[in-house]
N, C-alpha and C positions, 0 to 999 in steps of 0.2 A: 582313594589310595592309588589308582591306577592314575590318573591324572596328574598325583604328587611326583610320581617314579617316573611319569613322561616329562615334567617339569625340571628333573635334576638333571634330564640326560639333553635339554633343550640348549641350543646353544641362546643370547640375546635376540641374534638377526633372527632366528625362528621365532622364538617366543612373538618378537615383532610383529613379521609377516602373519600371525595368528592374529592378532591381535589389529593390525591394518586392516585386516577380509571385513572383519566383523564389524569393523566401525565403519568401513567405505560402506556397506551393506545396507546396517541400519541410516545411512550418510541420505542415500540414494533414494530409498524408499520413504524417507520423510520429507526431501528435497520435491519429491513427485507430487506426494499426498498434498503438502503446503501450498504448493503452486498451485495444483489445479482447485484447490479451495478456493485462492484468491482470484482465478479467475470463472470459479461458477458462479461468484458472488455478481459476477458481471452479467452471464450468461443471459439473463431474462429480458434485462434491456436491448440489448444486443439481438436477442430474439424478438423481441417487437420492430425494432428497424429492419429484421430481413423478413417478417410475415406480415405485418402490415403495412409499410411505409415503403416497401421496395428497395430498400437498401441492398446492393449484391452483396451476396454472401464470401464473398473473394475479401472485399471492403472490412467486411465485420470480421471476418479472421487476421486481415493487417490490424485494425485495431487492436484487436487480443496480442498480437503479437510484440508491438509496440509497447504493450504494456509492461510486456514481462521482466525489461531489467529494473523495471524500479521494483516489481513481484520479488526477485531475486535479493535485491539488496535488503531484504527484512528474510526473506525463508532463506538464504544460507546460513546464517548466526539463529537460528531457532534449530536448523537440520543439525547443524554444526554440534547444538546442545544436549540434542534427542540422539544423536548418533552414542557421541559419550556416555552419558548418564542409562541409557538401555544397554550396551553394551560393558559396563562395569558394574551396571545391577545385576546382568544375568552373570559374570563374571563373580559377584559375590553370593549369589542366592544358589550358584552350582556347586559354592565350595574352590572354586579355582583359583580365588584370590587369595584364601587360606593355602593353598598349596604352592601359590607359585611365591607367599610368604616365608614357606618352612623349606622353599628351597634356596633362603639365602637372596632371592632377590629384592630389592627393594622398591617404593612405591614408585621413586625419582628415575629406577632403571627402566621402568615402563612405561613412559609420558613419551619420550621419541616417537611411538607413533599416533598419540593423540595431538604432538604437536604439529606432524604431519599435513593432517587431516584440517587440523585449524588453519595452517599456513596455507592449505592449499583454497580453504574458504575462503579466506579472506584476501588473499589474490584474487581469486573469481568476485567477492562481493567490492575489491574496489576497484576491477576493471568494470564492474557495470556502475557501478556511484559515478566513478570520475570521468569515462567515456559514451557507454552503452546509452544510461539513461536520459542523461540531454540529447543524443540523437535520437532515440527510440519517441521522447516526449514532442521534441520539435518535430518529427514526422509525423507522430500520431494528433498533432494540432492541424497541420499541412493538411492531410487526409480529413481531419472531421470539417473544415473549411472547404475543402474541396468536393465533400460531400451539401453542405451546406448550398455552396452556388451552382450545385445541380439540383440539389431538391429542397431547396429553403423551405420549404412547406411542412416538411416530418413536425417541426416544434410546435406547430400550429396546435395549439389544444381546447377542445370546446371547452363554452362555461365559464372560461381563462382570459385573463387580460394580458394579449401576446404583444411585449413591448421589444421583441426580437428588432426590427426596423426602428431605425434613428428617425426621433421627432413623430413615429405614427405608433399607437396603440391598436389593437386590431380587435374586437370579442365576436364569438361566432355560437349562438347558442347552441349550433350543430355544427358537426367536421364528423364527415365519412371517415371509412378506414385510410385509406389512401393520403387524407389531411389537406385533398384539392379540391372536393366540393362542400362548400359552404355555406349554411341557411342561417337565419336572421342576425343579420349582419351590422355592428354598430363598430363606428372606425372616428376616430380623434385624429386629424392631420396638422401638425405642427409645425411643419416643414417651412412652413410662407410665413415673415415673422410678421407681417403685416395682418396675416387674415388668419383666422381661425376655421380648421373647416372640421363642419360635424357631417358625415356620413351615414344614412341608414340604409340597408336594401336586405329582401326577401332572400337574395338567393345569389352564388359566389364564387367562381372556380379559378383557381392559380393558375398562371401560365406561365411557363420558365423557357427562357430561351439562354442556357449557359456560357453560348458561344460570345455575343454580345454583352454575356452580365449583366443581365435584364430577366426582372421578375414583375410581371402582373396581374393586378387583380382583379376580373373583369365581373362587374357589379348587372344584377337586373334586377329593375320596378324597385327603384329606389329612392331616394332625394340629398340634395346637398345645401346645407344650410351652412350661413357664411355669415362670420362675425368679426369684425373690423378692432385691433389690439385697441383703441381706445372705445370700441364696444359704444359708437357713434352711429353707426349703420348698420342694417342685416340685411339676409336677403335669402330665399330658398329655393331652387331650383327641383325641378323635378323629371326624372329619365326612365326610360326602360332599360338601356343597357350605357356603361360608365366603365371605360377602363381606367384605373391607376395602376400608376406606374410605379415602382419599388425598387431602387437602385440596390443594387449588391454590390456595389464597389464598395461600403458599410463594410461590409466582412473584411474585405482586401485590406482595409483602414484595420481594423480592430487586430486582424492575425498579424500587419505591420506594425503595430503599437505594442502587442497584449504576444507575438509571436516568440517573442523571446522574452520568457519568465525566467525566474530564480531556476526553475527547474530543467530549464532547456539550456542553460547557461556553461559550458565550459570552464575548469579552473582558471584558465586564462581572463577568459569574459569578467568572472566576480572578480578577480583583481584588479581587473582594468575599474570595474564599475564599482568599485571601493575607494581604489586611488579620486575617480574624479568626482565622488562624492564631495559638496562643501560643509557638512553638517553630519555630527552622528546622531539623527537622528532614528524614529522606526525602523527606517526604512534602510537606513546606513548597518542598524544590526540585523535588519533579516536576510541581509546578503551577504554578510557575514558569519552568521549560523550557517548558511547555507554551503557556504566554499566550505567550513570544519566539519559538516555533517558527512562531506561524503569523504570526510578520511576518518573520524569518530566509530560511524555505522559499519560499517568493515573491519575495523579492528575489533570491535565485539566478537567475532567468531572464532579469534583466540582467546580472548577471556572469560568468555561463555565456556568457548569447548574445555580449559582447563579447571571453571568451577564445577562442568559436572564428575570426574573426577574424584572428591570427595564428598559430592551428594553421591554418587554410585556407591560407593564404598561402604559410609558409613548408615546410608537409609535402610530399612528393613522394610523394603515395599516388594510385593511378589506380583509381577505379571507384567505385561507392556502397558496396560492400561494405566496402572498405576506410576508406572515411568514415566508416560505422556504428561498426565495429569502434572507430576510437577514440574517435569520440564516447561511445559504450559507458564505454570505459577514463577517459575524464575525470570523467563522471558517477560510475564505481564509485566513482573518488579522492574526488571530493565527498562520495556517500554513504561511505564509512569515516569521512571526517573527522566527518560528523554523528555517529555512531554513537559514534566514540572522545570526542567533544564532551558527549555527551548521558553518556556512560558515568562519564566524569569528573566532567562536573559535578554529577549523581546521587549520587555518592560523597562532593562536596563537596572534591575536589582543588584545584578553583578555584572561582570565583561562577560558579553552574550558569548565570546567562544567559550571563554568557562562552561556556559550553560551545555553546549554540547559535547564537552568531557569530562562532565561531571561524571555522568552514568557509568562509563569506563573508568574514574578515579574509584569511585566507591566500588564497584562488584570487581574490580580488582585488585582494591586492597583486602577486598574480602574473600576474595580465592587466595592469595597466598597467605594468607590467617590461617585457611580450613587445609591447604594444600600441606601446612608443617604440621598443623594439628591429628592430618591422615596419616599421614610420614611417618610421626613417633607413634602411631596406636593409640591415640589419647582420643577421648571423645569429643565431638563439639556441643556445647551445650546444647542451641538452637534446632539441633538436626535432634540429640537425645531427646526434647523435648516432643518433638514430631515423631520421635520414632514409640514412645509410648502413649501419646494420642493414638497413633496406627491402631496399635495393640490393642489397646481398650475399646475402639470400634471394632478392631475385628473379633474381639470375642464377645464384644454386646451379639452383632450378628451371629456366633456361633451359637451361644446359649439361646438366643431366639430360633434360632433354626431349629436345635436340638431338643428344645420345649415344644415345639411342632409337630416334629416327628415323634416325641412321646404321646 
């Protein structure tokens, strides 16, 4: 009641400004939570190159950081959803959306500052899709390469057939922590197209000289057996100590080929590399998903933040847990559709930009379905339906409790 009588004496821009705190609020603190999930997921790896393999910890933190606008361009339209949808469930579960109804205002008078909130998502999520992320990507490939030709040795892994170097296989039944001393050592060199060489020895330690771009492997008490491509001749030598030699100009090659992905690419770049495409083939539609993804993925944060809206509204869910929970389940919907969009259009089922707006065709013609259906007071089937499943779990749980405690 008290809330009714503050609501009549409200002018709009207040009501607003109420109503902006609350969403920027919960905006921020799901914005937070999301991010650093996506990169704890990281965390452990990340932790192994700076406790055992010597990676600086400076190094591992530009990684993580690097990462984060592509982090960004999925948790801003999920914050975007969770800001609204918690902020207009607590909004009807206090009673305040009944009140600020019987003061004459309407659903449509109040979306100004979720549209806010969206617009301002989706500005952030498409300054990082269409700038942040290809330079965040291309740097954090730069750094893992540059990492790479100072301590090529981290990938090294016992047990494992380490085909990291071009033309050589490397297996090491032992690799210290460090990933530089090596015990029984079997190595396949493919290098020489004439000769075949098999490599065995006891015992094996890396030697990097970065300045040079030069890595070697310096072998003891081992043997070099030699086999001729028409496998006419052999021959096996036998040594105590055996350097090979390990070019890392390989990586220089790979980061100059492989350096500039889809994802490191500029609008610019996928236009130029679509125009000079001669064939729409694969490979002509994944660079084309690619250019519509990052205007598709950003615009989600208004269509997102305006369906939650009338899942706030008309859901009968009590608590944040319960908010999360389906905001969660709209978003998974969203991403499937991406995935099944992208999959499809990959395949060439339909025009692959299609494929990535579809997701925003469909959940947008399905928020302004539910958005006039909230407007007039009318109920939406799908959400009635959810809302007395709710029910009927929550008093199975009540009656079990209450049979307990008799």
């Amino acid at each position: 009641m008290r809330f009714r009588m503050a609501c009549s004496q409200m002018t709009p821009s207040i009501l607003h400004r109420y109503i902006l705190k609350e969403l920027f609020q919960f905006f921020l603190i799901s914005l937070i939570a999301f991010t650093f999930i996506m990169v704890v997921t990281q965390i452990s790896i990340l932790a192994d190159l700076t406790i055992n393999k010597g990676v600086a910890p400076s190094a591992i933190g530009l990684l993580i950081f690097y990462t984060l606008p592509y982090s960004f361009v999925f948790t801003l339209p999920i914050s975007t959803l969770l800001a609204v949808l918690l902020t207009f469930l607590r909004l009807s579960h206090d009673n305040e959306m009944t009140a600020i109804k019987a003061s004459g205002i309407s659903l449509y008078q109040i979306l100004p500052p979720v549209f806010v909130l969206s617009v301002f998502a989706y500005l952030c999520a498409s300054y990082m899709a269409i700038y942040a992320t290809p330079k965040g990507t291309r740097a954090f490939n730069e750094l893992v390469y540059s990492v790479a030709r100072e301590r090529a040795y981290i990938g090294i892994k016992p047990r494992y057939f380490n085909d990291e170097f071009k033309d050589i296989v490397l297996y090491a039944n032992e690799v210290d922590v460090s990933g530089k001393y090596l015990e029984d050592i079997f190595i396949s060199d493919k290098r020489d197209p004439r000769l075949s060489h098999t490599i065995v020895a006891k015992k094996g330690v890396i030697l990097s000289d970065p300045d040079r771009k030069r890595l070697a492997l310096k072998l003891t008490d081992g043997s070099i057996h030699y086999d001729s491509q028409e496998m006419t001749s052999s021959d096996t030598i036998w040594f105590s100590t055996y350097e090979l030699s390990l070019d890392l100009r390989q990586f220089e090659r790979k980061q100059k080929k492989g350096g500039i992905g889809r994802g490191e690419m500029s609008v610019s770049q996928l236009i130029a590399e679509l125009r000079s495409s001669k064939s729409k083939d694969v490979r002509y539609n994944l660079y084309l998903m690619e250019l519509h993804r990052k205007f598709a993925i950003p615009l989600s944060c208004i269509i997102l933040g305006m369906i939650a809206v009338p899942l706030g509204i008309q859901t009968r869910i009590s608590g944040s847990s319960g908010g999360v929970s389906l905001g969660l389940g709209v978003f998974l919907l969203y991403y499937i559709l991406v995935a099944t969009g992208r999959s499809f259009g990959e395949s060439g089922v339909y025009p692959p930009a299609l494929g990535m707006w579809i997701p925003n065709i469909v959940i947008g013609a399905l928020t302004i379905f539910m958005l006039q259906k909230a407007a007039s007071e009318k109920p939406i089937g799908l959400l009635s339906l959810f809302n007395r499943l709710s029910d009927q779990i929550r008093n199975l749980g009540h009656s079990r409790k209450t049979g307990r405690s008799d």
